[in-house]
N, C-alpha and C positions, 0 to 999 in steps of 0.2 A: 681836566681839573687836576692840579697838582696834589698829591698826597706827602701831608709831611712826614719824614722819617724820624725813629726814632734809635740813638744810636745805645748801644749797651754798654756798661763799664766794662771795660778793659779789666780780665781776671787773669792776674799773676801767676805762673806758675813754682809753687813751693820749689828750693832746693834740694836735690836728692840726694842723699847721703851715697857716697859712693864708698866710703872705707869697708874695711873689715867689717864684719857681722857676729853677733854671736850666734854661737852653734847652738841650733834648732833642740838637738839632744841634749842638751846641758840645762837647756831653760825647761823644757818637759820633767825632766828628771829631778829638778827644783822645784816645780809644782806639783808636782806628784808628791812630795814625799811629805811638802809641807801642809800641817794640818790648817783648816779655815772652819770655819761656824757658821754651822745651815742650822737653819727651822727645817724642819718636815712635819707633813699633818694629812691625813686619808681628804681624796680629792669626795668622795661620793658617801660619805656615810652622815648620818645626821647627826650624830654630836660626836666630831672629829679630835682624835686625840693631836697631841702635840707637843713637839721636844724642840727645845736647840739641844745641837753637837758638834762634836768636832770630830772632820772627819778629810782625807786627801782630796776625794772628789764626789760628786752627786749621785753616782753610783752608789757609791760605799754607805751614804747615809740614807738612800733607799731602802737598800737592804737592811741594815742596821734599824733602821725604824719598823721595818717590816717583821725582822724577827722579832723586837721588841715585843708592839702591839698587836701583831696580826695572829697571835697565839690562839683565841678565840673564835678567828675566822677559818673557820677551815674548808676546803676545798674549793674557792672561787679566788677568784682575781682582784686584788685591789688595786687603786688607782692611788699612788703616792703622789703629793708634790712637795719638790725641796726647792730651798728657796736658799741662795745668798746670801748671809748676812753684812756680807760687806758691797758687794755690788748692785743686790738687788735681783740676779740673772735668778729665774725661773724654770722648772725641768720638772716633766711629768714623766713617769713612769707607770706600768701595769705588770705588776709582779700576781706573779702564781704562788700563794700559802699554802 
C-alpha cells in the first residue's frame, strides 16, 4: 500500500550581512552608560515595596533598591526582582542586607 508523501515548504535562507560590524566595545560602552527605567519590588515579603528608577543596568537598581528599602531587614537575604520598563526582560537577585 502506497503512503502518500507530504512535502514541506521550501525555507529561504536570510541574507548575511557580510560588511563591517560594529565593534562589540563601543556598543557595551553605550549601554552601560546609558540610564533605562526599571520597577524593582521584594520577590518574598508580604506586602512588597516598590520603586521605578533610573539606573545603567539591573544590577545597579538591585542594589539601589536594596539599600533603599532593606534598611529594616537586617541580617538575611532578600530576594529583589527588577523588571524592564521598556522591554519587559526580568532578573532576580538574592542580595545579603
Amino acid at each position: 500500500m502506497a503512503v502518500p508523501v507530504r512535502h514541506l515548504p521550501r525555507v529561504e535562507q536570510p541574507e548575511v550581512n557580510d560588511g563591517p560590524g560594529r565593534p562589540l566595545k563601543e556598543l557595551l560602552a553605550r549601554s552601560r552608560t546609558r540610564a533605562r527605567r526599571f520597577l524593582a519590588q521584594f520577590s518574598d515579603l508580604d506586602t512588597p515595596a516598590r520603586e521605578a528608577m533610573r539606573a545603567t543596568d539591573f544590577l545597579e537598581a538591585a542594589i539601589h533598591f536594596a539599600e533603599t528599602y532593606g534598611g529594616s531587614i537586617e541580617g538575611r537575604v532578600v530576594n529583589v526582582t527588577v523588571t524592564d520598563c521598556e522591554t519587559g526582560e526580568r532578573h532576580c537577585f538574592a542580595l545579603n542586607v
